[in-house]
Backbone bond lengths (Angstrom), bond angles and torsions (degrees), N, CA, C in turn:
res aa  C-N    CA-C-N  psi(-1)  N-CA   C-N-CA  omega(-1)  CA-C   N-CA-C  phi
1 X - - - 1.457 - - 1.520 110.98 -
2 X 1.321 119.78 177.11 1.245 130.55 178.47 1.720 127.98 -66.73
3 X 0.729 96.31 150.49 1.844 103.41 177.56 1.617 112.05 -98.81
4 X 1.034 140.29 140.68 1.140 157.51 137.98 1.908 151.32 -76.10
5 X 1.330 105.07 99.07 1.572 100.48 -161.43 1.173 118.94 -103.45
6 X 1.109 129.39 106.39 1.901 122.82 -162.66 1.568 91.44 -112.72
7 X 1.136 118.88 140.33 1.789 136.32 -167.73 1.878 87.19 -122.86
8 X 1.113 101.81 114.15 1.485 103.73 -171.14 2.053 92.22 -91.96
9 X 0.663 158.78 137.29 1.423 165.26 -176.24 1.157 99.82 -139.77
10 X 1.888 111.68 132.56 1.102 132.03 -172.57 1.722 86.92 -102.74
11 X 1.267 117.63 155.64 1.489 116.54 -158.79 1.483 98.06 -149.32
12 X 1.367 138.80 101.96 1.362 125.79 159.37 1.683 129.55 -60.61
13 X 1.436 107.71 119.84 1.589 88.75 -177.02 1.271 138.97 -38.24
14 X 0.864 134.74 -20.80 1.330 170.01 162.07 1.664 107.69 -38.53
15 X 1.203 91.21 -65.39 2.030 107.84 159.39 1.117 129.85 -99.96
16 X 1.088 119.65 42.40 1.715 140.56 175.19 1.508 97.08 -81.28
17 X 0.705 116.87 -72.96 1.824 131.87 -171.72 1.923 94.70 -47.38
18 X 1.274 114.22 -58.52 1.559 117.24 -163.01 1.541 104.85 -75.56
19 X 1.299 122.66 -38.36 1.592 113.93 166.82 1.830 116.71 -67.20
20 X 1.074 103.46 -45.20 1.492 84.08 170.22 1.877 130.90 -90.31
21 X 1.249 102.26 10.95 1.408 105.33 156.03 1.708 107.52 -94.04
22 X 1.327 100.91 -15.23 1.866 92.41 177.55 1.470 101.85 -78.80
23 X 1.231 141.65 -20.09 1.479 159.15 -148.06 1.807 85.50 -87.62
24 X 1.170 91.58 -86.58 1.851 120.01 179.90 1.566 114.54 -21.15
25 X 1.405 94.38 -38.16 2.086 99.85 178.60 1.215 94.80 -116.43
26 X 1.298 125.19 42.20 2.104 107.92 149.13 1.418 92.33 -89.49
27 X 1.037 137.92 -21.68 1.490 116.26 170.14 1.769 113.89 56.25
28 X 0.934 98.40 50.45 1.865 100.24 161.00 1.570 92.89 101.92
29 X 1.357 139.39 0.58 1.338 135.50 -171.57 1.494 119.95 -29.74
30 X 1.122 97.42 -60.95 1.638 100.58 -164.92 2.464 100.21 -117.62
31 X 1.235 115.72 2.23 1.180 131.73 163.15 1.574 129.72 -43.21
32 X 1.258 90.98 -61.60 2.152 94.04 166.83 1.555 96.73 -115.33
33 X 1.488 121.39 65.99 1.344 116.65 155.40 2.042 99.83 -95.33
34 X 1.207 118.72 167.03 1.131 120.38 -166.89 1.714 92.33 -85.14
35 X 1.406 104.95 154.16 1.786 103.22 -172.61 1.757 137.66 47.49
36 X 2.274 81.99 20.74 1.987 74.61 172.26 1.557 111.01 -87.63
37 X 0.877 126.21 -147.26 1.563 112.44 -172.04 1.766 105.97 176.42
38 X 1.317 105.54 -20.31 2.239 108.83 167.32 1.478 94.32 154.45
39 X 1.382 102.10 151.08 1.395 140.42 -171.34 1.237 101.13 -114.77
40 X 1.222 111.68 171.13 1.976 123.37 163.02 1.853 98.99 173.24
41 X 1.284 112.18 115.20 1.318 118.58 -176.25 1.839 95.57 -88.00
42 X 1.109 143.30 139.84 1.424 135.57 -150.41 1.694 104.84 -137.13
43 X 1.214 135.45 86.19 1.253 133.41 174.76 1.114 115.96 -61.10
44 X 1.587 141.44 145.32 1.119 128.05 -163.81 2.041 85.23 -109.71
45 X 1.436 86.12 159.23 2.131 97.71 -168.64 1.435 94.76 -109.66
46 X 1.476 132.45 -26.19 1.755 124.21 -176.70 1.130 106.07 -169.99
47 X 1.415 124.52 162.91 1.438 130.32 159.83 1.730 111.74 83.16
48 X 1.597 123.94 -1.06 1.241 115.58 -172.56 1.598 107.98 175.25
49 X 1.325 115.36 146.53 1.679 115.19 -162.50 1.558 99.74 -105.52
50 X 1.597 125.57 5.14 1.281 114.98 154.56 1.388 125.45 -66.57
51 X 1.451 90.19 128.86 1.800 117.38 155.38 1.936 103.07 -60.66
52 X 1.333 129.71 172.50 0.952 129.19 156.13 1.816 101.79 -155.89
53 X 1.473 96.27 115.30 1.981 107.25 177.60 1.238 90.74 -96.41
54 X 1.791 109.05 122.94 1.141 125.83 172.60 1.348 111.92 -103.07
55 X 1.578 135.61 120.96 1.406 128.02 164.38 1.649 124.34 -120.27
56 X 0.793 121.68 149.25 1.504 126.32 179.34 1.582 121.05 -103.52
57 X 1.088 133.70 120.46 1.462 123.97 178.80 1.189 106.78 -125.74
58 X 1.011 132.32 174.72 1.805 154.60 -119.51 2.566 73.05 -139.78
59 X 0.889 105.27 -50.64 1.836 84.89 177.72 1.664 87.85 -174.20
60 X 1.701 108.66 176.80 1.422 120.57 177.81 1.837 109.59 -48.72
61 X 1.180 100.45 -46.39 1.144 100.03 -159.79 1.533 102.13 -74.40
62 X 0.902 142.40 -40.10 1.491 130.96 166.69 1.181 125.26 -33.03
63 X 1.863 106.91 -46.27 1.405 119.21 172.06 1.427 114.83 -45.52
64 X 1.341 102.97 -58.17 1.670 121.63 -161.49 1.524 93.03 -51.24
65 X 1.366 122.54 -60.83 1.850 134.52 -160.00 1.607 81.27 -58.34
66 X 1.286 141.27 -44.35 1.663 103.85 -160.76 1.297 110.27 -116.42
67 X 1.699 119.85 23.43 1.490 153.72 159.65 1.716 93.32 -62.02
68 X 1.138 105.24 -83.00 1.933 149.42 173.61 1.723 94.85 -37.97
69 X 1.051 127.56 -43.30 1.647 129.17 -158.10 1.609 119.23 -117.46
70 X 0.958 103.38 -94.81 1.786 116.14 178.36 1.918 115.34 -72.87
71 X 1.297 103.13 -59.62 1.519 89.06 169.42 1.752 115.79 -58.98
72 X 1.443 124.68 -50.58 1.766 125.42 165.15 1.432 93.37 -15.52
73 X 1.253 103.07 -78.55 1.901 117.82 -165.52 1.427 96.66 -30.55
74 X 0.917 104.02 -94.86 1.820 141.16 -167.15 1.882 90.57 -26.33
75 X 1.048 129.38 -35.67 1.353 130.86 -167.84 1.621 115.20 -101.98
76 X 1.200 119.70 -14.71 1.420 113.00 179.87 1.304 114.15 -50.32
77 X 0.989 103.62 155.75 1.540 114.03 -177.64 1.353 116.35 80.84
78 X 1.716 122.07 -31.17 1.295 120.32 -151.08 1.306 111.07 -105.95
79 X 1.411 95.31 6.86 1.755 94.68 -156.96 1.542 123.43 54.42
80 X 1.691 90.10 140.25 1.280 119.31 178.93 1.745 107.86 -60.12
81 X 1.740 107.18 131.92 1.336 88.26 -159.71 1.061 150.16 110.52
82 X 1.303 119.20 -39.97 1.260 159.09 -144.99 1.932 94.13 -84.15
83 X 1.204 115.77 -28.12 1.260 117.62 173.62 1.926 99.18 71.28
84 X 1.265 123.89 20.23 1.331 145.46 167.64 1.439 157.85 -97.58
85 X 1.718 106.59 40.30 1.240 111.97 -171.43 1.495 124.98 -42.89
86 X 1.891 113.41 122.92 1.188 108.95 -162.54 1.688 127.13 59.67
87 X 1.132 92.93 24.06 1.445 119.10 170.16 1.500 136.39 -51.31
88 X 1.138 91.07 6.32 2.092 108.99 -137.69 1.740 94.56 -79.92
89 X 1.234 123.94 125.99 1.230 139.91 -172.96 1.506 126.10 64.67
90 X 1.137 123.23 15.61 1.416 144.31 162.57 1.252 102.12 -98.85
91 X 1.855 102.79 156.01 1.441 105.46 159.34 1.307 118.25 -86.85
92 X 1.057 109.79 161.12 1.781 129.20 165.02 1.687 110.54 -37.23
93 X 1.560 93.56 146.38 1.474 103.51 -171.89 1.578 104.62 -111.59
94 X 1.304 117.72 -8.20 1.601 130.50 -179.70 1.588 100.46 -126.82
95 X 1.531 96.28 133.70 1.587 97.05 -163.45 1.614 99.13 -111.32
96 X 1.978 110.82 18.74 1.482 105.86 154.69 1.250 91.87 -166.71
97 X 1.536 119.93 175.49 1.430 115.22 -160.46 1.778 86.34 -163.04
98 X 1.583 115.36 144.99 1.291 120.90 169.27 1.751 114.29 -153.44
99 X 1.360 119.44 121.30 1.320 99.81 -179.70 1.624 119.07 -108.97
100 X 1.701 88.75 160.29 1.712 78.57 -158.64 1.844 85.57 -119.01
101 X 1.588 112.63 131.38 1.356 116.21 160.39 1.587 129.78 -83.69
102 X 1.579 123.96 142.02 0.824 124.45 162.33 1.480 147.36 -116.78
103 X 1.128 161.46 172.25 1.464 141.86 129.94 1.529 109.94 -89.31
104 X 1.148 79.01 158.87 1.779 107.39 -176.19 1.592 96.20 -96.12
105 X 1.135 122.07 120.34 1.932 112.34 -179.73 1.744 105.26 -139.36
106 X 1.517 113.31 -4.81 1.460 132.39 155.77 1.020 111.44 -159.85
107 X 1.557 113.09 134.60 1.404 114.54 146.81 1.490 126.13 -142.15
108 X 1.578 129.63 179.66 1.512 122.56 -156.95 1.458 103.31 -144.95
109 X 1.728 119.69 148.36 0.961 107.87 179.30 1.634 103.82 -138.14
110 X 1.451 132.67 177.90 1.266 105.72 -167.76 1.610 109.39 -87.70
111 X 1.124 112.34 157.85 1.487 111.22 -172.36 1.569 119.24 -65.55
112 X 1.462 133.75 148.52 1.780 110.13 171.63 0.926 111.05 -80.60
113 X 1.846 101.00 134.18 1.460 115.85 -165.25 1.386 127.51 71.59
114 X 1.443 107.44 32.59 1.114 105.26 146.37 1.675 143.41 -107.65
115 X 1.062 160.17 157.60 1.241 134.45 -125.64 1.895 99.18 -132.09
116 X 1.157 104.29 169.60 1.741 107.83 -157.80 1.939 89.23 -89.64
């Protein structure tokens, strides 16, 4: 099954607005990498100034190839971390960053035809 990568980003209010307009123009960044599988950029609503970037991959090693490739790219300049897609000669919009791995060992989806 799938792996799971959530980038917990500590976010000053202050740069709430500038990290998720950096989010908004990666424009397909990490989308047709081979073995991505869903995104979800995650604003937090109370109790805590983490962001949380959720990704899904097809296994580790998929991760690693667009770790190694397209995200590298996409980050020069900005530092690793940086919570800064296309980030490149700006500073960082997350003033700490931690990622947390997962496995996928169930998951559920809604049934067809079933009702809200």
């Amino acid at each position: 099954m799938s792996i799971v990568k959530i980038n917990v980003l500590t976010v000053p209010s202050e740069q709430r607005e500038e990290l998720e307009r950096r989010f908004a123009s990666r424009a397909g960044a990490v989308e047709s990498s081979d073995g991505f599988e869903w995104f979800e950029l995650l604003r937090p609503v109370e109790g805590t100034d983490r962001y949380l970037v959720y990704t899904r991959w097809r296994d580790e090693a998929a991760f690693r190839a667009w770790m190694s490739g397209p995200m590298k790219s996409a980050h020069q300049g900005g530092g690793s971390g940086s919570g800064s897609p296309g980030g490149a000669g700006r500073g960082p919009a997350a003033s700490d960053s931690t990622v947390w791995t997962f496995e996928v060992v169930q998951q559920a989806a809604p049934k067809p035809g079933a009702e809200d």
